[in-house]
C-alpha positions in Angstrom: 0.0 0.0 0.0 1.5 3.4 -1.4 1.6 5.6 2.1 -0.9 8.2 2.3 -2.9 7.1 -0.4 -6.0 4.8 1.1 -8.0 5.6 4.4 -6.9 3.2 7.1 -9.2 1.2 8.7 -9.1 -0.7 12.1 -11.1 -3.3 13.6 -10.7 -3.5 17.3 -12.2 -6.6 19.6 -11.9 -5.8 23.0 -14.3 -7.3 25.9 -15.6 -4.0 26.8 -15.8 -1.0 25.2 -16.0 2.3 27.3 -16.8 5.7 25.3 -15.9 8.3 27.0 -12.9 9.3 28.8 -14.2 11.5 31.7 -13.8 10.4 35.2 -16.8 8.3 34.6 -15.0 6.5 31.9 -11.6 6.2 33.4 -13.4 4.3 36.5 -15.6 2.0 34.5 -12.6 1.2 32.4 -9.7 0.6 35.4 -12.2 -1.3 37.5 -13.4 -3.4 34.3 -9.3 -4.0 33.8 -8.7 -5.0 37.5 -11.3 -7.7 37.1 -9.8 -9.4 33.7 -11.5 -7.4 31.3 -9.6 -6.5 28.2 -10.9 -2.8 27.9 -11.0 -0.2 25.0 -11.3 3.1 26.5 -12.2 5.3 23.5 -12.0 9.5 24.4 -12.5 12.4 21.7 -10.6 14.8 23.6 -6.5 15.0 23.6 -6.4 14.3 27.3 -8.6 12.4 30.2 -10.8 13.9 32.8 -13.7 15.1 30.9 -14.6 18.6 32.6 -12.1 18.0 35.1 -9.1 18.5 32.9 -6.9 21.2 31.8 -9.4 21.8 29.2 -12.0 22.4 31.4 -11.3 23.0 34.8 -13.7 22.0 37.1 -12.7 21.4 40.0 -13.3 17.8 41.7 -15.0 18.5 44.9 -16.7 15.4 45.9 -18.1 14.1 49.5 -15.9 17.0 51.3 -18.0 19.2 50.3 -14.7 22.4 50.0 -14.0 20.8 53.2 -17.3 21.5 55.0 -17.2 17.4 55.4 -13.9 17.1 56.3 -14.2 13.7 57.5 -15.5 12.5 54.2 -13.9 11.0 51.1 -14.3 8.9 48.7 -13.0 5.4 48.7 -12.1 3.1 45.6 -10.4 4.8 42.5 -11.7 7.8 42.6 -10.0 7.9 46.2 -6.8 6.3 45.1 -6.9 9.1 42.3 -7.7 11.8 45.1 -4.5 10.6 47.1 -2.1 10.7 44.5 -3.1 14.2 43.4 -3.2 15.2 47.3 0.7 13.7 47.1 2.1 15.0 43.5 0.0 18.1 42.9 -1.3 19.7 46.5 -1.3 23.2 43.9 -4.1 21.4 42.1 -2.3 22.6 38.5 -4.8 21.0 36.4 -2.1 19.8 34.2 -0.6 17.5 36.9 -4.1 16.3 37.1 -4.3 15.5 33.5 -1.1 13.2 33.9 -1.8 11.5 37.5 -5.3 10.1 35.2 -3.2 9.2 32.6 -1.1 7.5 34.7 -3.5 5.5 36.2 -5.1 4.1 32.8 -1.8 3.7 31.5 -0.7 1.3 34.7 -3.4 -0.7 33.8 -1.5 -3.5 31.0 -5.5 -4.6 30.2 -6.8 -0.7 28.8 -5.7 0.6 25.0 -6.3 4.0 25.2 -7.6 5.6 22.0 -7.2 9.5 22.5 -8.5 12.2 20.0 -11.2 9.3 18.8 -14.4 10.6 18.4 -17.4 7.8 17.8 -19.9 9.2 15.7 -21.6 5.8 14.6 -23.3 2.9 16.3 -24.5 -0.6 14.8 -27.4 -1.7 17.0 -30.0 -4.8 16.2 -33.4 -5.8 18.1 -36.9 -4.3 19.1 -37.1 -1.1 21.0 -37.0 -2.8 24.6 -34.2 -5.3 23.7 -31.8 -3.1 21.4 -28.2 -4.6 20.9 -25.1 -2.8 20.3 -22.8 -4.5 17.3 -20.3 -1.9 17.2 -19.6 1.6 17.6 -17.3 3.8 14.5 -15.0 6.5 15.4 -12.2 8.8 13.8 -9.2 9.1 15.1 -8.3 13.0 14.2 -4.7 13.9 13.0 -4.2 10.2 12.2 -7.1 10.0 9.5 -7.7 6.0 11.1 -11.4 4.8 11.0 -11.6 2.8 14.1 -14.6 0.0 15.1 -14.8 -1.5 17.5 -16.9 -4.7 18.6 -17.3 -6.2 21.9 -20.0 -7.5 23.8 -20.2 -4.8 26.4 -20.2 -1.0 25.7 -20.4 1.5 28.4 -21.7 5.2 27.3 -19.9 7.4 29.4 -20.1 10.2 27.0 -21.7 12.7 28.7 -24.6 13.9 26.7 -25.4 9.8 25.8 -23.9 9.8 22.3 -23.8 6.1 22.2 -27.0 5.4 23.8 -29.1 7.9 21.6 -27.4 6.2 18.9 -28.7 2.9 19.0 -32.0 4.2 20.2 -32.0 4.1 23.8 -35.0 5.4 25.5 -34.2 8.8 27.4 -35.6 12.2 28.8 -34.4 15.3 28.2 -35.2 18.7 30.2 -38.0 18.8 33.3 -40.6 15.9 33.6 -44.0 17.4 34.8 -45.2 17.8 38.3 -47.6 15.0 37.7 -45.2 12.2 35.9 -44.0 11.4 39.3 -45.5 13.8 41.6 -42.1 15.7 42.5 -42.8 18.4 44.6 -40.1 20.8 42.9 -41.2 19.8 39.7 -43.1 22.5 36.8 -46.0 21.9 36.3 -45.5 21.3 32.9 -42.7 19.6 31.2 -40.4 21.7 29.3 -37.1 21.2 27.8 -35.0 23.2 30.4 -31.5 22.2 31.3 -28.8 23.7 33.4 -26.5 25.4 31.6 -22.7 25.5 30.4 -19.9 27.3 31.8 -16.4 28.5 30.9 -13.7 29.6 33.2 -10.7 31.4 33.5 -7.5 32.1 35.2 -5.4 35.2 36.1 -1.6 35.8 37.3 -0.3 38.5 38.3 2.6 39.7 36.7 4.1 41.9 39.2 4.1 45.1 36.3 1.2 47.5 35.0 -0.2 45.6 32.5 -2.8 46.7 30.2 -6.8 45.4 28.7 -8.1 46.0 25.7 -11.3 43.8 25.4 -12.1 42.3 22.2 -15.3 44.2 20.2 -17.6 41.1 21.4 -17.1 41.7 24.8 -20.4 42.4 26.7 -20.8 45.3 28.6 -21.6 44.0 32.3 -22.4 47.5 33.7 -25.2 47.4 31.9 -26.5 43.9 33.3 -27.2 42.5 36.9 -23.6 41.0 37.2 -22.3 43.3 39.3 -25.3 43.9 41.7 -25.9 40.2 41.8 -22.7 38.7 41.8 -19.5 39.1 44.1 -16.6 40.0 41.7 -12.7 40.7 42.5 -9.7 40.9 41.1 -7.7 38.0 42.7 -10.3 35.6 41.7 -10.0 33.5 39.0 -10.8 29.5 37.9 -13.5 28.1 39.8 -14.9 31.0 41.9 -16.6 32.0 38.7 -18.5 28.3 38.0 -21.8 30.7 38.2 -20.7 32.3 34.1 -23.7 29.9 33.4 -25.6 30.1 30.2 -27.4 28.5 27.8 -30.1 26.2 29.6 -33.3 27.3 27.7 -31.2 26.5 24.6 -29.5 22.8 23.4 -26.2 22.8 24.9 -25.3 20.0 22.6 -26.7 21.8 19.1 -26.0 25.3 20.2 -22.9 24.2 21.9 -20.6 27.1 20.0 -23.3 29.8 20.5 -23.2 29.1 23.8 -19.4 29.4 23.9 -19.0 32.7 22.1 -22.0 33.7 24.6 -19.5 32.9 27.7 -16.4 34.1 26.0 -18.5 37.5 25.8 -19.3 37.4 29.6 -15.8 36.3 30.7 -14.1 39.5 28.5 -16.5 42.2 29.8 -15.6 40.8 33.3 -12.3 40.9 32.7 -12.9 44.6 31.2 -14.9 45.6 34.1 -12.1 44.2 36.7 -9.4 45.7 34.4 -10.9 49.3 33.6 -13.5 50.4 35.7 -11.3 51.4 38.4 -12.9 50.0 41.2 -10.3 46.8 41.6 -6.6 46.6 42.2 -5.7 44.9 38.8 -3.1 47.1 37.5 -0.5 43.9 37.6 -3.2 41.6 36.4 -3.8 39.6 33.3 -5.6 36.8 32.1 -3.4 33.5 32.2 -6.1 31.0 30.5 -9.4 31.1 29.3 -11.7 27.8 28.6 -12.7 27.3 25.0 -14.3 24.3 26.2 -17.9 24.6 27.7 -18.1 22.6 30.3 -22.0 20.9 30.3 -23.9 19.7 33.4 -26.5 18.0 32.1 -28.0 16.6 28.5 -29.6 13.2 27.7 -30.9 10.6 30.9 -31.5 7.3 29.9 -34.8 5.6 30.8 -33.8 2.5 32.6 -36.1 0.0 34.6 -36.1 2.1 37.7 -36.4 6.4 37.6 -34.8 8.3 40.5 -36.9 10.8 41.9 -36.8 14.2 44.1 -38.8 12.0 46.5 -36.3 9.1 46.8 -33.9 11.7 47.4 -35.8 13.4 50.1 -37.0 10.3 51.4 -33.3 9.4 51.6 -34.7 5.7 50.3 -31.9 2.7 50.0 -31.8 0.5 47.3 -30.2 -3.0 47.8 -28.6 -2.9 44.5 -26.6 0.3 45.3 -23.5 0.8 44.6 -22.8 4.5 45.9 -24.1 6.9 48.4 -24.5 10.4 49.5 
């Protein structure tokens, strides 16, 4: 074969196949390698952690609670991945972060990682209540390889249920009416309502006047509720601002890039405001990093034979096929 001339094309057999390589993923796929599994972890980003990484940012809180539980934790590999960042990275970079989660998939001799592989289609046989998955199709960008992949279990751990929605899984999408299951807190009538996306940012000082010039997009916060309604300073950065949410009355998977220039315009006019509007001491400030990723919270639930409700939650109800708690 003449190099660069014919697509290549890969067919990968693996046990299990996880799709998705946010934390979700990376658990399913170590604990499905610890038992014997030979496991095809399958992620369309460069790196792991899903909103967690460097791309994203958000920070992994967990049963502590920012330390309001401090007796809390969590135990099996999400604990083990807690301690090693606790040991090699107490700064929390989020690039450290990126590589103690590499580091773990990697240790495990029964995962082939498949980075930059985004699965876009999904062979599934059988009625509506009995659908099968045959195999899932992805691309692996900047290597032009057309990878399938067939096993006999798939795990979706996409995030907005790609794989699932796919090969025509049943699932919901927004807020259920008050009546469908007689939640307290729900509308009263179904809608298609979803939290939104966020971006964040970071800032450094640089320890000389610096100056701001916002780009022409940047949105004019004095003239919004921002600053009444929200606490804003100048050494904050990253994380404090996870409430730059927008984009819930809209779909945050088809309007994904409106909703990202919409947050890029927020994040510049508060950057202007801090920078310019001479109320902060930002003269040495600048802006280090800004997400380019929106970071989701919510997009497709899959129907399955039991639906968790506001009133098991309330009710604090325990189920004996459990597996977490809290």
């Amino acid at each position: 074969q003449e190099r660069g001339v014919l697509m290549k094309h890969e067919l990968v057999k693996p046990d299990i196949t996880v799709i998705g390589g946010g934390l979700a993923g990376v658990c399913a796929a170590i604990s499905a390698a610890r038992l014997g599994q030979q496991v095809a972890l399958v992620q369309n980003r460069p790196v792991l952690g899903g909103n967690s990484s460097s791309e994203v940012r958000v920070w992994v809180c967990g049963a502590t609670a920012h330390g309001i539980n401090r007796y809390a934790r969590e135990t099996g590999i999400m604990g083990e991945l807690f301690v090693e960042n606790q040991y090699r990275n107490p700064e929390g970079n989020p690039y450290l972060w990126d590589l103690i989660i590499l580091e773990a998939v990697r240790a495990e001799s029964n995962i082939r990682l498949y980075l930059n592989t985004d699965v876009h289609e999904v062979e599934a046989t059988g009625d509506e209540d009995e659908r099968m998955i045959t195999s899932v199709t992805g691309w692996m960008m900047g290597s032009e390889r057309k990878m399938r992949f067939e096993s006999k279990i798939y795990i979706d751990c996409t995030g907005d249920g790609l794989v699932g929605f796919l090969a025509g899984a049943k699932f919901a999408l927004g807020r259920e009416a008050r009546s469908e299951y007689g939640e307290e807190w729900a509308p009263e009538v179904a809608d298609q309502i979803t939290l939104g996306s966020t971006l964040l940012f970071y800032t450094k000082d640089t320890g000389a006047p610096i100056r701001y010039i916002p780009p022409s997009f940047a949105k004019d916060i004095t003239q919004t509720s921002i600053p009444i309604r929200r606490v804003i300073r100048s050494g904050d950065s990253g994380c404090h601002y996870w409430w730059i949410e927008w984009g819930g009355e809209h779909d945050t998977v088809h309007d994904n890039e409106f909703i990202r220039d919409e947050l890029w315009a927020v994040i510049y006019g508060i950057w202007d405001y801090i920078k310019n509007s001479g109320k902060f001491d930002a003269e040495h400030m600048t802006l280090e990093w800004i997400g380019s990723l929106p970071g989701k919270r919510e997009y497709r639930r899959f129907t399955g034979d039991y639906v968790l409700t506001q009133n098991d939650i309330i009710s604090q109800r325990e189920f004996p096929d459990a597996v977490a708690f809290g």
